[in-house]
C-alpha angles and dihedrals in degrees: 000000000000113000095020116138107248123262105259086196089056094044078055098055091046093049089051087048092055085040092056092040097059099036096048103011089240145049115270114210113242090259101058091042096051094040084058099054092040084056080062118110121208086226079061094056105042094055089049085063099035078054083049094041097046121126110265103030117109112265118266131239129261140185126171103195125184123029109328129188128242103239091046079045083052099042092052099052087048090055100047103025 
């Protein structure tokens, strides 16, 4: 339809799909994507951020975006303060 406002679900999918393209050089079918991050342990996750958070390294970055509240606000610049 001329002058409609773009789909902002359909500017997502195409982002993921630029995303999947230049990570893995193809598209993975849902399956095989969501079948990767479910093999994921939590023991795995949290000793790839206390790597990140280690004395030493250079800080990460961080953006809250949105309306965020003040105690998640608070939370954040504790962490990474």
């Amino acid at each position: 339809m001329k002058g409609a406002p773009p789909d902002p679900q359909s500017a997502r999918r195409m982002e993921l799909a630029a995303q999947e393209l230049f990570n893995f050089g193809r598209l993975r079918e849902p399956e095989e994507a969501m079948s990767h991050m479910q093999a994921v342990k939590g023991a795995q996750v949290q000793a790839v951020f206390e790597q990140l958070l280690q004395p030493g390294r250079s800080s990460p970055a961080v953006a809250l975006a949105g309306s965020v509240p003040q105690r998640a606000r608070a939370c954040a610049e504790a962490l990474f303060s």
